[in-house]
N, C-alpha and C positions, 0 to 999 in steps of 0.2 A: 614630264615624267622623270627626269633625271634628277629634280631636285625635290621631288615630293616621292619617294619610296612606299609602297604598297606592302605592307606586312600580309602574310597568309591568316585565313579564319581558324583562333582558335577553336579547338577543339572542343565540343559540348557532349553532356551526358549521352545524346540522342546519335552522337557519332560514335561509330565503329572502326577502330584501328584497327587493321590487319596485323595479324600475328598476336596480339595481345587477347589477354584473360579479364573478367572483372577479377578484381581483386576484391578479397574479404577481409577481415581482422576479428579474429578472436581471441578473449583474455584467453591467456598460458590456462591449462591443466593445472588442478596443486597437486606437489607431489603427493606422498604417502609415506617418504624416509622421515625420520625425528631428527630436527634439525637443533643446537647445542643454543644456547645465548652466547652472544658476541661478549668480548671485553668489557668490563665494567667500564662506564666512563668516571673520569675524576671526577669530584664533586668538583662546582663551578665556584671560582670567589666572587666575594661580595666586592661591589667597590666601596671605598673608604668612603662613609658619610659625613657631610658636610653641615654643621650645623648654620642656622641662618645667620647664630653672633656671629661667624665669623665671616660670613660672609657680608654682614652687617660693617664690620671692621675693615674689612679690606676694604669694600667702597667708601666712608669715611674717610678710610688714609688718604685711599686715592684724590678724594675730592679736596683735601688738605693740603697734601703736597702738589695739586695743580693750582690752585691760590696761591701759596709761595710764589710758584714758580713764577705765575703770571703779575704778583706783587715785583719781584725781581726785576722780572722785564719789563715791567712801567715803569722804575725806579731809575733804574739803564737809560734809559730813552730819554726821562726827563735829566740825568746829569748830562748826559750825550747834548740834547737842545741845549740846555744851560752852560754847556760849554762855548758851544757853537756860538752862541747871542753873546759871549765876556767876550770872547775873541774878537768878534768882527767889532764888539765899542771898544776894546781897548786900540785897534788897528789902525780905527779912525783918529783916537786922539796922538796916537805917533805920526798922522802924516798931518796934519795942523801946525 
């Protein structure tokens, strides 16, 4: 019992609390004053349209300038190796 806690039953339509009311809800009365229009609101802006050329153009660039980029860095790589392979032949023929 100490470690398995027993909650109370809750309470169902068919139960009766003491001291309590049914409760009801009904929509508000409307009144009968004339009531003013609120603030005009601003007109809403439009967002800037985007035509597809240009959007056509930016991914182009894009996929341009990431060729470059990836041209560069296979270029890198292979001087970087082509270094590496002079060195270690020329290394060998200094110690002969």
């Amino acid at each position: 019992m100490l470690f398995r806690p027993q909650l109370p039953p809750a309470p169902t339509a068919s139960m009766h609390v003491a001291g309590s009311s049914p409760v009801t809800h009904a929509p508000a009365p409307a009144c009968s004053c004339q009531h003013t229009a609120g603030p005009a609101m601003a007109p809403r802006r439009s967002l800037p349209s985007v035509s597809t050329g240009a959007v056509a153009a930016v991914l182009v660039g894009g996929v341009v300038l990431t060729a470059l980029l990836t041209a560069v860095a296979v270029s890198a790589i292979s001087v970087a190796v082509a270094a590496v392979v002079l060195r270690s032949l020329l290394a060998t023929q200094r110690h002969r």
